[in-house]
N, C-alpha and C positions, 0 to 999 in steps of 0.2 A: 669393962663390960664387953661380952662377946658379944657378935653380931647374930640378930633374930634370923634362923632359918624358915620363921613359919611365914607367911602371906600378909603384907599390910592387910587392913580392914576394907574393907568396901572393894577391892578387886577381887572379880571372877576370873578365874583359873579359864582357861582354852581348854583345857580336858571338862568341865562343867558345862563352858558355853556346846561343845560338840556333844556331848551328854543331852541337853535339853531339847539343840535341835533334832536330835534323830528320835526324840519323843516325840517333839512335835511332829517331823516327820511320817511317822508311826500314825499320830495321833488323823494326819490331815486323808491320809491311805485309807483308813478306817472308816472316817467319815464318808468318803470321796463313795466307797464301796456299799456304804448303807445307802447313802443318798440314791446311788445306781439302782440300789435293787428296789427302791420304795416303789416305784413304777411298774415294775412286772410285779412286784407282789401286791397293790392294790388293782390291778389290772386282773390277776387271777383272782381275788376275791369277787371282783364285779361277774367275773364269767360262771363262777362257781353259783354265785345267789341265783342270776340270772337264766342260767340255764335251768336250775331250780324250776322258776317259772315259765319253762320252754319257752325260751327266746328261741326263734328264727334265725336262720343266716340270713344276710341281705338279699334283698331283693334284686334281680339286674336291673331295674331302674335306678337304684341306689350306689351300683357299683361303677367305677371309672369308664368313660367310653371306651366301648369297645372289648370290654369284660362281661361275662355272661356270671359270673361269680367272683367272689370276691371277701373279706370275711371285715370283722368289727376290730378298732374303728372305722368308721368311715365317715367323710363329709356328708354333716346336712344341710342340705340342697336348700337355700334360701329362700322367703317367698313374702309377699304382701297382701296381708288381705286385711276383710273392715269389720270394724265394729258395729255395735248397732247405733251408734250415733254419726257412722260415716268416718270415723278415724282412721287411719290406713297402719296396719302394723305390721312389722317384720318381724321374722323369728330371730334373726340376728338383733333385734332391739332387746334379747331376753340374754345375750349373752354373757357370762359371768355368775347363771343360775343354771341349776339344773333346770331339765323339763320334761318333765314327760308329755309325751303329745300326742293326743286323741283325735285320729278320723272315726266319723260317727255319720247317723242320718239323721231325721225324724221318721220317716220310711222305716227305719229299720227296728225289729223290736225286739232283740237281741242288744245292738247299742241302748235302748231305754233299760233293758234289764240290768247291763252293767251302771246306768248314773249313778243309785245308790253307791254303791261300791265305790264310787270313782269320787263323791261329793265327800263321803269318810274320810278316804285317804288326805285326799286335798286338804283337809281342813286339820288332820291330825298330821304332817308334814308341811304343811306351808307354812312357809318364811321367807326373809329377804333371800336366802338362797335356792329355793326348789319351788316353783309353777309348773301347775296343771294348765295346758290350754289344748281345748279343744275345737276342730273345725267339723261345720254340717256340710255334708253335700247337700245342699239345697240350693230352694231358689230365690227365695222370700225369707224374712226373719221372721212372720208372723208363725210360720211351721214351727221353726225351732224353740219359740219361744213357750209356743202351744206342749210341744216334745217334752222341755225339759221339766213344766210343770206336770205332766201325767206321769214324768220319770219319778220326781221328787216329791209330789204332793198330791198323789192319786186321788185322795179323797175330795181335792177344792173340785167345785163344781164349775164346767166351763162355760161361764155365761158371761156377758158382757156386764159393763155397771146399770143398767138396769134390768138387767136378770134374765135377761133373753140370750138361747144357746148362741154359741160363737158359730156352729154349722163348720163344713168343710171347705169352708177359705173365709177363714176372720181377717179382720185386717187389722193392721200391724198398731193400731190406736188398742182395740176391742182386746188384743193378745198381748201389749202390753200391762192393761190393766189388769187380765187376769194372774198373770207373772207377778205384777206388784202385790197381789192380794194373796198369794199362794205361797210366795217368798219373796217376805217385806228386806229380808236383807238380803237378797241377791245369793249369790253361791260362792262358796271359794275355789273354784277355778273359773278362770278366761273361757267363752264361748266368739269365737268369729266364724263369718259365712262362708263357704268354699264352693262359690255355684257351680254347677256341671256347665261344659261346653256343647254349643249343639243338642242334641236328642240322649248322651246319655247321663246316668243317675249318678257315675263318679263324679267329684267335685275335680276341679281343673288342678289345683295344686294335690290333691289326694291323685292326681290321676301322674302328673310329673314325679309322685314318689315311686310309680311303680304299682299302686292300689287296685287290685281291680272287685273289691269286695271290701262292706264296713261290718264291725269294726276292728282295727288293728291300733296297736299303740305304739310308740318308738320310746326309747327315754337317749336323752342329749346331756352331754357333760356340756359343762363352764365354758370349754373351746368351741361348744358349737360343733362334736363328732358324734356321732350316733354309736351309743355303745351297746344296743338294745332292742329288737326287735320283734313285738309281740303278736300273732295270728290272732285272729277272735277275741272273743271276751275274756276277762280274767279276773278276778277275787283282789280286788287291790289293797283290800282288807286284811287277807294271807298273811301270816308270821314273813312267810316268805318274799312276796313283796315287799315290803316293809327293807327287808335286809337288803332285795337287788336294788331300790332306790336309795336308801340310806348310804349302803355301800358308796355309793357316786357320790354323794352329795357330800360325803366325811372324806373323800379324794385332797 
């Protein structure tokens, strides 16, 4: 019997094994290069929606010391403020969701125009991943509470539980009730208080963003950057909102 020239069974050839790695090879190049670009290419879709809804460049309060400009991403600037039960919250307590973040008044009736809009969205995007919270420049919770019912429920009549008007400084029992009665289930976005300091009407952390005028809205990716910066009111309602928020939140 001659002897087999062909290869026992079960051994790979070294021309095979060097074959497969320079696929893989190939294959890890490939990946390495998608994975690179996934970043600037959802990064330009965020810019493309957003600008859509004229997003703002930052503001110099927002930008590094020392910079009078500056462009998105950019750090948002941390803060603590309270609930209407006294609970102290951060914005870094949100992090790992988007957020879009609303300075507003009650004073302002411009901000009231936008709640509808703002109550919509909220409630047709919110999930464990994407929060609506909004702060008042005020001074007292019974305003804002008072606000977001004439925002959202224009028709309840503002009167205490036994039917006497609330007048221009209810207190925070008189305007809680009405809030319960006007919207028994509350709303789907966060409301905390942002008092002004001294004599004027910006709220103190509205005023560390750089705000000198309500309302404006920011939207914050997962890390906690501000990738979004809105002037005045907006249509949150818009095909196109829709897509600048979405866009983030599908990052």
């Amino acid at each position: 019997m001659t002897e087999s020239s062909s290869q026992p069974r079960g051994v790979i050839s070294v021309r095979t094994l060097l074959g497969a790695g320079f696929l893989a090879l190939i294959g890890a190049v490939v990946l390495g290069l998608f994975l690179w670009m996934i970043n600037p290419a959802a990064d330009r879709e965020v810019r493309a929606a957003c600008t859509g809804l004229n997003s703002a460049p930052p503001n110099a309060g927002l930008c590094p010391a020392g910079q009078e400009s500056c462009s998105f991403p950019v750090v948002a600037p941390d803060f603590t403020v309270f609930a209407n039960d006294g609970k102290p919250v951060k914005l870094s307590s949100f992090r790992g969701k988007v957020v879009l973040l609303n300075f507003w008044a009650s004073w302002c009736g411009v901000c009231k125009m936008e709640k509808p809009a703002i109550q919509k969205m909220a409630a047709d995007l919110g999930s464990d991943e994407f929060a609506v919270v909004t702060l008042a420049s005020d001074r007292d919770w019974a305003s804002v509470l008072v606000a977001v019912v004439k925002a959202l429920a224009p028709a309840m009549p503002l009167t205490d539980k036994d039917g006497k008007p609330l007048g221009d400084t209810p207190t925070l029992q008189a305007a809680l009730d009405v809030y319960g009665r006007a919207l028994p289930n509350g709303v789907p976005f966060d409301v905390y208080l942002d008092p002004p300091e001294g004599d004027g009407n910006i709220g103190k952390v509205a005023a560390s963003w750089g705000i000198k005028a309500v309302p404006e809205s920011f939207l914050v990716d997962r890390a906690g950057n501000i990738r979004a910066y809105f002037v005045n009111k907006r249509d949150w309602t818009s095909g196109i909102a829709e897509t600048c928020i979405q866009s983030v939140i599908d990052e």
